[in-house]
N, C-alpha and C positions, 0 to 999 in steps of 0.2 A: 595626500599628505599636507597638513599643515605650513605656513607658513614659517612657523616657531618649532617644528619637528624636525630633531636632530637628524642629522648626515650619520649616512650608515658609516664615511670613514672617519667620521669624528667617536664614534664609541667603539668601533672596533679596527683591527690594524688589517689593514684589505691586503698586504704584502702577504701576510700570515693568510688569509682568506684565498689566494689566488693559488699557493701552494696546495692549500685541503682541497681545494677544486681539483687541484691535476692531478694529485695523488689519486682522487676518489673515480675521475675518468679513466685513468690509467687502469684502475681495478676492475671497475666496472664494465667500460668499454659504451657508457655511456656519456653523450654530449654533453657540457653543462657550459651556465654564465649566470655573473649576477648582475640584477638589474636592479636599479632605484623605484620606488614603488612609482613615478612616473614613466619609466621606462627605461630611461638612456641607463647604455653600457657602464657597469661598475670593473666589470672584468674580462680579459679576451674570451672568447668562446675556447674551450677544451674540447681534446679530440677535436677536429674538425677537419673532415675526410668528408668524401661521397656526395651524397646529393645536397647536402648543409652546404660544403666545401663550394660546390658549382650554384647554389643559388647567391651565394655571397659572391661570386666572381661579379654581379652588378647590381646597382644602387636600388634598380627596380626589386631583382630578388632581395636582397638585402632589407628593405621597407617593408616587403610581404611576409618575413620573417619578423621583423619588429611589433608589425600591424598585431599577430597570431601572439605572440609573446605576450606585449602589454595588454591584451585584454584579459588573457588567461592571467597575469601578473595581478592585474586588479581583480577579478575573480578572487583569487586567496586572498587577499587582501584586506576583502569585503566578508570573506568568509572565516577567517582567520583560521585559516586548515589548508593541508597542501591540495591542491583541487588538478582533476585529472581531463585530457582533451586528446583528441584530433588533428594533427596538424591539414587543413583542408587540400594542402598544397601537397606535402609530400606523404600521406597516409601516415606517417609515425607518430607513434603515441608520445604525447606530451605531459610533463608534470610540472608542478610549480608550487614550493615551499615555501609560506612565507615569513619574513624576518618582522616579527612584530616587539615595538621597545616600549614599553611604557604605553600600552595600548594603542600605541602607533603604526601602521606599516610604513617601514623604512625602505623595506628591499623584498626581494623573490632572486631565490635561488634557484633556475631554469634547469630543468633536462627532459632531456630530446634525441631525436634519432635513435630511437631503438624501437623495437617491435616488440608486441605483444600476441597479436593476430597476423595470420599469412595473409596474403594479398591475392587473389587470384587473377587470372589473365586478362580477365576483362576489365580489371582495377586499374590494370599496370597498363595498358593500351590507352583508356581513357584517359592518364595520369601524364602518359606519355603525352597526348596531342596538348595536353591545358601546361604542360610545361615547354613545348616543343623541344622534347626531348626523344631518342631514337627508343623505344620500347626496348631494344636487347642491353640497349647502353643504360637504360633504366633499372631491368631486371638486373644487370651484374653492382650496380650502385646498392639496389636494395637487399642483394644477398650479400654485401660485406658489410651490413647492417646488423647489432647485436640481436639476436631475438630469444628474448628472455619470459620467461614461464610467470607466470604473477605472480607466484611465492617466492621466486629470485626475484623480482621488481619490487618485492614489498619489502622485503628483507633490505634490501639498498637504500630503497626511501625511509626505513625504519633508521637503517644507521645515520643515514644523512640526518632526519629530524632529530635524532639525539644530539649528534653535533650540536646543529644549529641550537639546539632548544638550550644545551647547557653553554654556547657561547652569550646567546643571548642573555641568558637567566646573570651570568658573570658577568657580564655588560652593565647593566641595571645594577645590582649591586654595586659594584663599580661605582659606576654612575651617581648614585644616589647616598653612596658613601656609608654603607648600612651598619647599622651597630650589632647585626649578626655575626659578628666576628666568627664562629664556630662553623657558621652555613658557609659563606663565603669559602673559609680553605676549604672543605668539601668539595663546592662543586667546582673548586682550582684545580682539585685532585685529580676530578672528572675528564675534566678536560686534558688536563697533561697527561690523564691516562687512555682516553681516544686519540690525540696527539701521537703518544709512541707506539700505541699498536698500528694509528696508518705506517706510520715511520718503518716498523718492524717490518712489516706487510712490503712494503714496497723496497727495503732492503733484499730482502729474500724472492722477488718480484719473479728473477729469473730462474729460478728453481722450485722443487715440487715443495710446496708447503699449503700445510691446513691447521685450522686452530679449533680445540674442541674445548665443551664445557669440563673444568678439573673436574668435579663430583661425578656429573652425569656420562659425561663420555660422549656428549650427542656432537656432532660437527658444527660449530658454526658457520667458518668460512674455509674456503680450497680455494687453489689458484687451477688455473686451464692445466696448465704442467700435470700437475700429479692427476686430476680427473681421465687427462688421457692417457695416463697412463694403465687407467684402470678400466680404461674402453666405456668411460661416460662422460658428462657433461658438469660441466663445477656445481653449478643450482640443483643437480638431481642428487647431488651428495648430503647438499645443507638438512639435517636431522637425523641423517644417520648416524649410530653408537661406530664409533672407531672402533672395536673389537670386530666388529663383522666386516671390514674393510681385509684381516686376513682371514678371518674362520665365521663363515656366514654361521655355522650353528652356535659361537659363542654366544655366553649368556652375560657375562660380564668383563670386566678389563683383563688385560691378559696377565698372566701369573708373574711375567717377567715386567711388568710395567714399573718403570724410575721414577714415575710423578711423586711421589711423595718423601723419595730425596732433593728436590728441586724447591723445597718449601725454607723460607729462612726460621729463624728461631720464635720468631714470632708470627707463624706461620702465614705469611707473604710471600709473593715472590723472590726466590733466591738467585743462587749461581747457575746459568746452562750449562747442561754439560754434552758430551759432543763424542762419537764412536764411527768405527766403523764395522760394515756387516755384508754379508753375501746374501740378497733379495732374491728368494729362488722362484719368486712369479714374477719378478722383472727382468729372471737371467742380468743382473747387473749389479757391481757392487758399489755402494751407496759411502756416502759420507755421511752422517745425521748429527742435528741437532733440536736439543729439547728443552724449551726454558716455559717457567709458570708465570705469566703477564695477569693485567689488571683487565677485563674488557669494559667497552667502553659503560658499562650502568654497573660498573666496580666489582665485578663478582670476577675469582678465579679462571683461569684457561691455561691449555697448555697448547704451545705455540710449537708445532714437529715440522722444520723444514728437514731437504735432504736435497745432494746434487749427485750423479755418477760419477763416480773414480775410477772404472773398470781398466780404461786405457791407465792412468796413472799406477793402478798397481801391478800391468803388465811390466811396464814399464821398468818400474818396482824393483820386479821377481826376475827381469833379464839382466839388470846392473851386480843384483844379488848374487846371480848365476855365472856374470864373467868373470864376478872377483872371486872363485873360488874355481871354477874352468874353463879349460880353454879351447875355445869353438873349431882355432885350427887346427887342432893334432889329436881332438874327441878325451884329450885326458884332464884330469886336478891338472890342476893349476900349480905350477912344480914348485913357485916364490910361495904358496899360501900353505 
């Protein structure tokens, strides 16, 4: 990078950047940091657990991490596309997006620690003595390690580069002050429409929620919650038609489906609206809520979190029941 090339925290606000990182590891469950396209830390490392976690515990690991980072860092850089690696040290797959301004590389947006390919024993033995590391205490590091299928790794890096691509693209404008007045709100829209769907997503974090396409029905994103619910894995959801989540031989949306009261007058996203119901393949009954969001490249979705109430409307149905009988003497309730 140039010696007259803008600071990445001179064109964009790294407070705002440091947030979209954790939200996005939180989701993911993927490492991430950003780095100035010479190398040094722009932002703490996210998620940082496991074998990350204990190679940073000294300066040596800590350097050998840096070493692996900035070269792949320059790699995109040089390439100007997000470019994929090896970390030689700890087997996990590495990626590196990069933040390019005005033909510049400014920065690389890091992720790391997670898997793509298993490791076999004689990986993890080898890995073990070149880290002096115990092989058992190795294996239990690399199994709470995310390990994601390439279509869920692509799908992550696809969101990520959108972000990036439309913070960047508003940056430059910005920047340059463009007399496209019309493009600029646009891709403002973009962004504050990626913005509230991480927002949303990570409001509903701890409950079962998935967001599908409004027209098509196909899933885009599920959280772990609801996936286990359903005796699978979040990534082996992404493409599937939500109709077949309750009735595998459905052919289309279900008869009773609300999306299309959820649309405002001009047909946008409107009011959520919000029920309850007895789930008789989750034996539990459910609170839901269903609202029509912007995703992040502006096309419709619909956003269906849910949490159990079962105990709550036990609960419910016993206060219901004393204020009308009386548990001591087996009769009504002789005041009501």
């Amino acid at each position: 990078m140039g010696d007259n090339a803008p600071k990445l925290g001179n064109i964009l606000d790294l407070s705002y950047l440091k947030k979209l990182q954790a939200s996005f590891s939180d989701i993911t469950g993927i490492t991430a940091d950003i780095r100035a396209a010479e190398g040094d830390l722009l932002t703490d490392l996210s998620n940082k657990y496991g074998l990350c976690a204990w190679m940073h515990q000294t300066e040596e690991g800590a350097q050998r991490c840096r070493e692996v980072c900035v070269r792949l860092s320059q790699r995109s850089g040089e390439t100007g596309k997000t470019e994929q690696d090896i970390c030689p040290f700890s087997g996990f797959s590495l990626a590196s997006i990069p933040l390019v301004f005005n033909g510049q590389h400014v920065a690389s947006w890091m992720l790391g620690q997670f898997r793509l390919e298993e490791l076999d024993e004689a990986q993890v033995e080898e890995m073990g003595q070149s880290l002096g590391l115990d092989p058992g205490e190795l294996r239990e590091m690399l199994e709470r390690t995310p390990k994601l299928t390439p279509a869920a790794f692509d799908q992550a890096k696809g969101f990520l580069e959108v972000m990036i691509d439309t913070l960047v693209r508003l940056a430059q404008k910005n920047y340059s002050i463009s007399e496209k007045h019309d493009e600029l709100e646009s891709m403002a829209a973009q962004l504050d429409n990626a913005a509230q769907m991480t927002r949303k997503f990570m409001e509903f974090g701890d409950v079962g929620m998935y967001v599908t396409d409004y027209h098509t029905g196909e899933i885009l994103m599920a959280n772990s919650f609801y996936a286990q619910l359903l005796g699978a894995k979040a990534e082996e959801m992404i493409g599937l038609k939500c109709w077949t989540l309750t009735d595998p031989d459905a052919q289309t949306f279900c008869s009773n489906c609300p999306r299309k009261e959820l649309l405002s007058a001009d047909g946008g996203p409107g009011e959520p609206i919000s029920w309850e119901n007895y789930n008789l393949r989750f034996n539990l009954w459910l609170r839901c809520s269903l609202q029509v969001i912007r995703w992040v490249d502006g096309r419709l979705a619909c956003m269906i979190a849910f949490y159990g109430i079962t105990r709550e409307r036990a609960m419910r149905d016993q206060l219901a029941s004393l204020a009308y009988y009386d548990p001591q003497v087996g009769m009504p309730n002789a005041y009501k």
